[in-house]
N, C-alpha and C positions, 0 to 999 in steps of 0.2 A: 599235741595241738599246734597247729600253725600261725604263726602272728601274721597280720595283716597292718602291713605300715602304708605310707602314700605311694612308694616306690612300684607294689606290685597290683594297686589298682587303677583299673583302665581310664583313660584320661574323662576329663566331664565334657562333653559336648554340651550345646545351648538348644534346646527342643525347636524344631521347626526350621533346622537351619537349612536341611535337605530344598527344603521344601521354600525358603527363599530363590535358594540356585537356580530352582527349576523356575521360580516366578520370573528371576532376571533375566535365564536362558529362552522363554517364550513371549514375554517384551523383546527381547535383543533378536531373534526371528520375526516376529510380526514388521516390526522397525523396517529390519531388512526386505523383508519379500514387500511392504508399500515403497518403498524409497524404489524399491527395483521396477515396480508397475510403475511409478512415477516416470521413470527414466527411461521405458520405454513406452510409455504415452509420450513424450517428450522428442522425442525423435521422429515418433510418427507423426506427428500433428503441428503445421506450422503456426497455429493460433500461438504458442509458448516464444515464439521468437518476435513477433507482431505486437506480442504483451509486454517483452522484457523490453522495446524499441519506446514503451510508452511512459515508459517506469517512471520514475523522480529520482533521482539518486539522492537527490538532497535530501526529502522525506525519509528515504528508506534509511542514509544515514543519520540524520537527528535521531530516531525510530529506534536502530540499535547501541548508539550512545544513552538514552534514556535509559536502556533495557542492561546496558552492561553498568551504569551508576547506577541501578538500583538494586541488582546483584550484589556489589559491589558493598553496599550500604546495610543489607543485608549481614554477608559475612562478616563485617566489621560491628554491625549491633554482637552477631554473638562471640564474636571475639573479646570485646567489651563483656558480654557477661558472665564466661567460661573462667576469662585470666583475672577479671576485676579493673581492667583498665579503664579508665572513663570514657565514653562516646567520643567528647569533644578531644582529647588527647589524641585519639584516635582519627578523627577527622584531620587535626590539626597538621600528622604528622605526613598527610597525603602531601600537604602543599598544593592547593587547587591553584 
């Protein structure tokens, strides 16, 4: 009779992992083929150079400062509650 220790059985995979890949590999196409029509509606059509002349730089900058502190606040909330460090520690250590 054969012993069966951990060495000669086949490793454990987690169910459904196949089948993550493929959900990330057909977001990561979609992604691409609209970013790619974006880019060439974008060449063709002078309305996108007319729009970008009108822009606010200052809006769009405030806009993604908000967008990257809040991120930001984010991973620091769970940073705070993965390690047990406190919020405010955590805050304090940015130095704003």
């Amino acid at each position: 009779m054969r012993s069966t220790n951990a060495r000669d059985a086949p490793p454990k995979r987690l169910r459904g992992l196949d089948g993550v890949w493929i959900l990330i590999d057909a977001d990561a196409l979609v992604f691409a083929l609209l970013f790619g029509m974006f880019m060439q509606e974008r060449m063709q059509n002078a309305d996108f150079e007319s729009s970008r002349l009108t822009s606010n730089v200052a809006l769009g900058g405030l806009n993604t400062r908000i967008l990257l502190t809040s991120s930001l606040l984010v991973v620091l909330a769970i940073h705070a509650l993965n390690g047990g460090v406190h919020f405010a520690k955590a805050v304090e250590a940015l130095e704003f």
